[in-house]
C-alpha positions as CSV (number, residue, x, y, z in Angstrom):
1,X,-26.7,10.3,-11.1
2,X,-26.2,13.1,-8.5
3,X,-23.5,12.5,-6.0
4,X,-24.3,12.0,-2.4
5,X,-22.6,13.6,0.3
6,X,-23.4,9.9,2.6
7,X,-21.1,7.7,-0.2
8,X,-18.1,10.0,0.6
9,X,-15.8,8.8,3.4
10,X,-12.7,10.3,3.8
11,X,-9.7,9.1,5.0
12,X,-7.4,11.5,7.2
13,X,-3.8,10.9,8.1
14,X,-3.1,11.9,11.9
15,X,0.1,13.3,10.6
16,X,-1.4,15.2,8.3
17,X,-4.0,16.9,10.7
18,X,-1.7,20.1,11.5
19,X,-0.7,20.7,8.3
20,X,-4.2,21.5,7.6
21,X,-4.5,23.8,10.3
22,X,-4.7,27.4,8.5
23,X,-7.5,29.6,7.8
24,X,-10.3,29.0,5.8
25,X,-10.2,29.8,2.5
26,X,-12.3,32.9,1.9
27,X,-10.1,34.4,4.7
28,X,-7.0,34.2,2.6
29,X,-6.3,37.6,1.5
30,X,-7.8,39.4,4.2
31,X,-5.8,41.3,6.1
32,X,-5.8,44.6,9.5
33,X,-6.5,47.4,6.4
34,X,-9.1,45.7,4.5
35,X,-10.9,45.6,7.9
36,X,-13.4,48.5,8.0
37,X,-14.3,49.5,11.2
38,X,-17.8,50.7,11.8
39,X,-17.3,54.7,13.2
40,X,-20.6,53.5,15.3
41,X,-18.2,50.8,17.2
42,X,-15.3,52.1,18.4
43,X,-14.1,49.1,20.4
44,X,-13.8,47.6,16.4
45,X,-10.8,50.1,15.8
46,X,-9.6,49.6,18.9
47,X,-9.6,45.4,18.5
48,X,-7.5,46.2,15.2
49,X,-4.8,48.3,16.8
50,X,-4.9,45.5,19.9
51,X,-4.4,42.8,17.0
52,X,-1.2,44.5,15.4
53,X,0.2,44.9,19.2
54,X,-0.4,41.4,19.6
55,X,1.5,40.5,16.2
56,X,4.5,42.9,17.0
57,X,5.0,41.4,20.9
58,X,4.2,37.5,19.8
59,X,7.2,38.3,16.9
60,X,9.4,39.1,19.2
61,X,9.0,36.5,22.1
62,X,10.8,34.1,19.5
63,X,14.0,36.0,19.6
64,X,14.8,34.7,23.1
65,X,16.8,36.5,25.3
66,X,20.2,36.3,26.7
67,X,20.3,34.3,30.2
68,X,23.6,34.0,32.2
69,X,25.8,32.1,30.7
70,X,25.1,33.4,27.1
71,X,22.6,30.9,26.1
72,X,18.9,31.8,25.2
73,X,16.0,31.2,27.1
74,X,12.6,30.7,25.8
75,X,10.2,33.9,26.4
76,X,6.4,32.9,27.4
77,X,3.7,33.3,24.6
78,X,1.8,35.9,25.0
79,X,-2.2,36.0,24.6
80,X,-4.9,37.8,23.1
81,X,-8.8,37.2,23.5
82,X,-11.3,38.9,21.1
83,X,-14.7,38.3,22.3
84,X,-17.8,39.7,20.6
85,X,-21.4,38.2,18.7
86,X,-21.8,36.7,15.9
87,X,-20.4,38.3,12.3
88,X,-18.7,41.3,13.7
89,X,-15.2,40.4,11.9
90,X,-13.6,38.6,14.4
91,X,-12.5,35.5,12.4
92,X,-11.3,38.8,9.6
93,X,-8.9,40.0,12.7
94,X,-7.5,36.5,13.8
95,X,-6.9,35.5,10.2
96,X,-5.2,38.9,9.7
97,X,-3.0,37.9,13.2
98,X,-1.9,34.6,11.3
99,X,-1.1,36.3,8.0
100,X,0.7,38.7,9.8
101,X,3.2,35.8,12.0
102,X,6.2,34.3,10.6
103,X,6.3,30.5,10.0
104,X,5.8,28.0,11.3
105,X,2.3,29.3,12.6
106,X,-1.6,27.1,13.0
107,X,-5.1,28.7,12.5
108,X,-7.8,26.0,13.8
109,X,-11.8,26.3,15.4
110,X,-11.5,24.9,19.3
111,X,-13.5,22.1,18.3
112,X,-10.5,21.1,15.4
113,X,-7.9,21.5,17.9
114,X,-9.5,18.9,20.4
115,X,-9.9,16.9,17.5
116,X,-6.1,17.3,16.6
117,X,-5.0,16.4,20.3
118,X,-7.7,13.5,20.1
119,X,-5.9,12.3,16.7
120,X,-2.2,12.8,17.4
121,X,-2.0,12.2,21.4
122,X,-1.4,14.9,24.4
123,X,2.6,14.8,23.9
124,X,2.8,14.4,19.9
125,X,0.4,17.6,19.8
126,X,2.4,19.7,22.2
127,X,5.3,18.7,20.4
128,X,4.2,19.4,16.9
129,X,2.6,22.5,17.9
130,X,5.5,23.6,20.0
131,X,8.2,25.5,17.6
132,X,5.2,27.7,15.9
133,X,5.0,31.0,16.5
134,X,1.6,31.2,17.1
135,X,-1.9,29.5,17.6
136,X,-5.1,30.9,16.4
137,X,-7.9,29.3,18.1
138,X,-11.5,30.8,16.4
139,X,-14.2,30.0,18.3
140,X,-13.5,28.9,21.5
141,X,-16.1,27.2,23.3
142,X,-15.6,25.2,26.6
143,X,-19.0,22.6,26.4
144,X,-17.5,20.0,29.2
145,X,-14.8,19.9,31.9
146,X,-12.6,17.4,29.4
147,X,-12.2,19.8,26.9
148,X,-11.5,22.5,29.6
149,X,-8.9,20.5,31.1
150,X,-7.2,19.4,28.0
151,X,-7.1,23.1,26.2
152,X,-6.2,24.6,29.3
153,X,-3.2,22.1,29.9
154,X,-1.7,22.6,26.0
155,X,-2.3,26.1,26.0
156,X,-0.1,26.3,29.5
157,X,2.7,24.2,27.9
158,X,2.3,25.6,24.8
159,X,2.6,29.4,26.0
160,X,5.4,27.7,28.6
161,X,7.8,27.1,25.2
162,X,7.1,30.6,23.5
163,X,4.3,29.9,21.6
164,X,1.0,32.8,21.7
165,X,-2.1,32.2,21.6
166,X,-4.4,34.6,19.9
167,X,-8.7,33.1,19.8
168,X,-12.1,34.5,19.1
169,X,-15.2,33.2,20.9
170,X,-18.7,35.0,22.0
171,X,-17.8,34.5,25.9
172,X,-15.6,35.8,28.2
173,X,-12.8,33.7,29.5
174,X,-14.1,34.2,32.5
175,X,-17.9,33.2,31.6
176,X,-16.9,30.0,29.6
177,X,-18.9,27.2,31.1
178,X,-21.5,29.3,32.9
179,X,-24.3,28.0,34.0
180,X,-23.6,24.6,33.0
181,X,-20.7,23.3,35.2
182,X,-20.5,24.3,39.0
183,X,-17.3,21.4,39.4
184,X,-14.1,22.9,41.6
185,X,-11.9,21.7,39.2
186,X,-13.8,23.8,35.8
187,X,-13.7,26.4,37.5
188,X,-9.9,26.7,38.4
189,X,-9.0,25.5,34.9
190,X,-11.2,28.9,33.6
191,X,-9.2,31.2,35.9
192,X,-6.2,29.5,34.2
193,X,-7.3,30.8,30.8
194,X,-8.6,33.8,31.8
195,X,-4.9,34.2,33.2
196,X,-3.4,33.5,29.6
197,X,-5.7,36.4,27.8
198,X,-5.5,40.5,27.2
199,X,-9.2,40.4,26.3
200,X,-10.9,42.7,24.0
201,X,-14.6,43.2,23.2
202,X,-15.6,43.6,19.7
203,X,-18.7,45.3,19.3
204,X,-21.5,45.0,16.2
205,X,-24.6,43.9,14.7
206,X,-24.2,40.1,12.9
207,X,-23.2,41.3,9.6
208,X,-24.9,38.3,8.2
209,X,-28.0,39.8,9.5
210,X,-27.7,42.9,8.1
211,X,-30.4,43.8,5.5
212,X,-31.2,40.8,4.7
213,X,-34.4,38.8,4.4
214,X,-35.8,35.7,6.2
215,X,-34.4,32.1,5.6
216,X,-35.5,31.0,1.7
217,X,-38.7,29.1,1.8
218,X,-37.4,25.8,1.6
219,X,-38.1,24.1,-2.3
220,X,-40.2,21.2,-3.1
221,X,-38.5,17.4,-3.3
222,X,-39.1,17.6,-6.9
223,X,-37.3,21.3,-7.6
224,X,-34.3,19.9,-5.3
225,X,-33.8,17.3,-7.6
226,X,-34.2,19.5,-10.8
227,X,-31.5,21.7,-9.1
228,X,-28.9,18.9,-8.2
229,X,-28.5,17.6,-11.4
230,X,-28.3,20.4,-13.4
231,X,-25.2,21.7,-11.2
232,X,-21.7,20.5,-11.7
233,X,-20.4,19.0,-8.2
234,X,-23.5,19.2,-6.2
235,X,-24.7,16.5,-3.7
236,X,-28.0,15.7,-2.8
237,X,-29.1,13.8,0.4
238,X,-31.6,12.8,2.4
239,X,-31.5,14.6,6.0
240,X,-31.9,11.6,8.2
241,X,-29.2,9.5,6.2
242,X,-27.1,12.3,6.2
243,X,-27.2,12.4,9.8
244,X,-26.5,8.9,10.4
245,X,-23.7,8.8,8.2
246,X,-22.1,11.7,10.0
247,X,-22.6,9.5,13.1
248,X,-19.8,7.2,11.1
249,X,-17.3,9.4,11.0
250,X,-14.7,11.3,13.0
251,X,-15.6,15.1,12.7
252,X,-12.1,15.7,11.8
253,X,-13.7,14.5,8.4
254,X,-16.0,16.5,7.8
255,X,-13.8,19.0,5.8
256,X,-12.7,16.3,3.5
257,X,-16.2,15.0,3.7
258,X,-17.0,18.6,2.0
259,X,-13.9,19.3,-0.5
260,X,-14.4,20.1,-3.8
261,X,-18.6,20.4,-3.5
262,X,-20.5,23.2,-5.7
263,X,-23.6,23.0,-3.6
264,X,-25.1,20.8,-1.3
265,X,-28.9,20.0,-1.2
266,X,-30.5,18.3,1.5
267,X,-34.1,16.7,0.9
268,X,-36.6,16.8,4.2
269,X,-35.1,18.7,6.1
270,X,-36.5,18.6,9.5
271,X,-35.8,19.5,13.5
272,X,-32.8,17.8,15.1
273,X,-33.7,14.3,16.6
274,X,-31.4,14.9,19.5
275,X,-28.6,16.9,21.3
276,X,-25.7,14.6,19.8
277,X,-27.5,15.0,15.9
278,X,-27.4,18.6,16.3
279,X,-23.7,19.2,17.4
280,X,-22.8,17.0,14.4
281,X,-24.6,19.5,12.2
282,X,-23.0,22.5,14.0
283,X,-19.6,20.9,13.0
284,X,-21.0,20.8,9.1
285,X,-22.0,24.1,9.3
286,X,-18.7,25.4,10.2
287,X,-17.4,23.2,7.9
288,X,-19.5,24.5,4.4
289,X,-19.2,27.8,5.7
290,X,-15.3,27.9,5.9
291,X,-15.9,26.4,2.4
292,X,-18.0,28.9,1.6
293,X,-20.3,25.8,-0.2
294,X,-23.9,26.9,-0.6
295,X,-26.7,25.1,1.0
296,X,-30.5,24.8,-0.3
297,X,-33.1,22.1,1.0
298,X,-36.7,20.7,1.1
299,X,-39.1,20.4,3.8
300,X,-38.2,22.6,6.7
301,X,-36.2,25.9,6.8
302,X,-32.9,25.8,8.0
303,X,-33.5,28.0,11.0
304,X,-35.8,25.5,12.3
305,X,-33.4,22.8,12.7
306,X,-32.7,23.4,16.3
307,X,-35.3,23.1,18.6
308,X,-36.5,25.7,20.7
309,X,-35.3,23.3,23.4
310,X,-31.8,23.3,22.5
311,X,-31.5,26.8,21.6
312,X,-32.8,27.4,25.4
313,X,-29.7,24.9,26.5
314,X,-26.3,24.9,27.6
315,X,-25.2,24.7,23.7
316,X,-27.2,28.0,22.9
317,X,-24.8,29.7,21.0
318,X,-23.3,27.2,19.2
319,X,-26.7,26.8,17.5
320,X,-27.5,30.5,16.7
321,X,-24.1,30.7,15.4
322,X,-25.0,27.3,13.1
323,X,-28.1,28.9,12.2
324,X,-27.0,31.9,11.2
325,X,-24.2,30.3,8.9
326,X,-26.3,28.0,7.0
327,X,-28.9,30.7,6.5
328,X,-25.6,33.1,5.2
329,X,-25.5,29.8,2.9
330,X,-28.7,29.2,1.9
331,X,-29.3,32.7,0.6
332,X,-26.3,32.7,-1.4
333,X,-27.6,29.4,-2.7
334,X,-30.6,31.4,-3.6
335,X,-28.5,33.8,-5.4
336,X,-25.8,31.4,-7.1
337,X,-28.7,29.0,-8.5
């Protein structure tokens, strides 16, 4: 009988939640020279010599220096901020920054670092967090005034106790939040971050895009089954139960929820009930894509998930970039089966 991704539930020790923080695991030999630059982009070479500044200044600030009675002081953290679209290497170039930093060092998305902070407590998380030499956030994204406050607080006491902070997002510090929040107190926690940042643009097409064809037609219920079975480790579940079950748990799960996993078919696919079904789904995504676990379905494509609705929302870009990961998946899906 093929396994189901709704009969998994994985349990998660707090404790254990920053030991997982590092990148995922098609990022783990990548490194500043196997980054190509495009010659059409210059601001790509320049994000690459920016990123090797920022490893050679965030090494140092760990050496302290002298204060007056002989005793070392703690430098602050220094910052970097590499904004750009979808698939132009950003996630290459802060992977590269972490390879590049001594131990002990922590690689996470913004979403998994809330979650970490939600898990472990304010204090425990500053404290774990505060003797590393560095922070990688990927994907920053500031959806509501909590998570604005709280990021914005740790990164100040992090940064406070020598620790940099290098993160990736497709919006300006300044720009996080616009459009959706007009409260006093958002926006003098943004000029906070924006304060904490050198920022660099990263220019380029989606990479993911690039010469490639539409989503897969999505197979029959039939062929979905046939394909399931015959593949060692795949899952197969229906879309609505899938939802619900992710409903059940924490979405600090969802990567165990995903380990070890071939291949992951999902049968009637169909557009997102709701606002709070499809941020559950963006969190999968991320999650099989850092996996690099291929997707195929039935009934609708994948880049119809998110309504026309949503994608016109404050969540915008966390959909497109959802979308264009689980199509990345699908098609290799196509390929691999």
């Amino acid at each position: 009988m093929t396994a189901r991704l709704c009969d998994r539930n994985p349990m998660v020790a707090p404790e254990a939640l920053i030991d997982e923080m590092v990148p995922p695991s098609t990022f783990d030999t990548v490194s500043f020279d196997s980054y190509i630059p495009d010659p059409a982009e210059p601001s790509q070479a320049q994000a690459v010599s920016k990123a090797r500044d920022f490893v050679a200044r965030a090494s140092k600030v760990r050496g302290g220096k002298r204060g007056l009675f002989s005793r070392k002081s703690t430098a602050q953290g220094v910052g970097l901020y590499l904004d750009g679209g979808f698939g132009v290497g950003k996630t290459h170039l802060l992977a590269s920054i972490y390879h590049s930093m001594p131990e002990p060092k922590a690689f996470a998305t913004f979403v998994e670092v809330t979650h970490v902070v939600g898990a472990l407590g304010f204090v425990n998380a500053v404290e774990r967090l505060s003797d590393h030499t560095v922070l990688c956030i990927d994907e920053f994204e500031l959806d509501d005034p909590g998570d604005t406050m709280l990021v914005s607080r740790l990164l100040t006491e992090l940064t406070a106790k020598g620790v940099s902070i290098a993160a990736t997002s497709n919006t300006l510090p300044g720009q996080l939040g616009e459009g959706r929040f007009a409260a006093q107190d958002f926006l003098r926690e943004i000029r906070k971050l924006s304060a904490v940042f050198e920022t660099i643009r990263v220019d380029g097409p989606d990479y993911r895009h690039r010469d490639l064809p539409p989503a897969p037609e999505p197979r029959s219920d039939a062929e979905l089954a046939e394909v399931a079975d015959s593949t060692p480790d795949a899952t197969l579940d229906d879309f609505d139960a899938l939802c619900e079950h992710l409903s059940t748990l924490h979405p600090s799960k969802y990567k165990d929820l995903v380990a070890g996993i071939s291949l992951v078919c999902i049968r009637g696919v169909h557009p997102a009930k709701d606002q709070s079904v499809a941020l559950r789904l963006v969190v999968l995504a991320d999650r099989l894509y850092d996996a690099n676990i291929p997707v195929t379905v039935s009934g609708s494509k994948l880049d119809e998930i998110f309504t026309e609705e949503m994608l016109a929302g404050g969540y915008r870009k966390k959909y497109l970039r959802a979308t264009s990961r689980l199509l990345a998946l699908s098609r290799f899906a196509e390929s691999a089966v």
